[in-house]
C-alpha positions, -999 to +999 in steps of 0.1 A: -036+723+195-067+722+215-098+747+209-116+762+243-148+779+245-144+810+268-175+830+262-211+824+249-240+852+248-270+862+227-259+874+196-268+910+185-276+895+151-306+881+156-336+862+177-327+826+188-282+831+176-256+826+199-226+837+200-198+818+212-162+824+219-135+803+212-091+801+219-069+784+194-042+795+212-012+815+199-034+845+203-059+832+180-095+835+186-128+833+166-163+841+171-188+817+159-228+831+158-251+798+156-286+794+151-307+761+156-270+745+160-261+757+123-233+780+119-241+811+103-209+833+110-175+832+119-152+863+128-114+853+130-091+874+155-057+877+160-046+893+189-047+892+227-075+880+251-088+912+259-093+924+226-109+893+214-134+899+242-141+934+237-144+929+200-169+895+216-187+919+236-199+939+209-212+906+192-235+902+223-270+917+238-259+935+268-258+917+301-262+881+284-225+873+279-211+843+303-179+835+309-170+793+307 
């Protein structure tokens, strides 16, 4: 099963972390915060699409989320 990167935006959890948003399909999702290319969080979701980016969007600064 392939992994796909749907989202990225500045994390609320810090200067300089990204967070990113990833499909593993079957209605699996996980968001990953990174900073300097280290991961320093992952949140694992189960569920559809538009809860995984509601739940993303409340990872993210406002107005810095974009979509891949």
């Amino acid at each position: 099963m392939s992994t796909n990167l749907y989202a990225k935006g500045e994390s609320v959890h810090g200067p300089r972390v990204v967070a990113y948003l990833w499909g593993h399909g079957n209605y699996q999702y996980s968001i990953e915060h990174r900073s300097d290319g280290r991961e320093i969080d992952e949140v694992l979701i189960n569920g559809s699409y538009e809860t995984a980016m509601e739940i993303f969007e409340g990872e993210i600064m406002p107005d810095t989320g974009v979509l891949m």
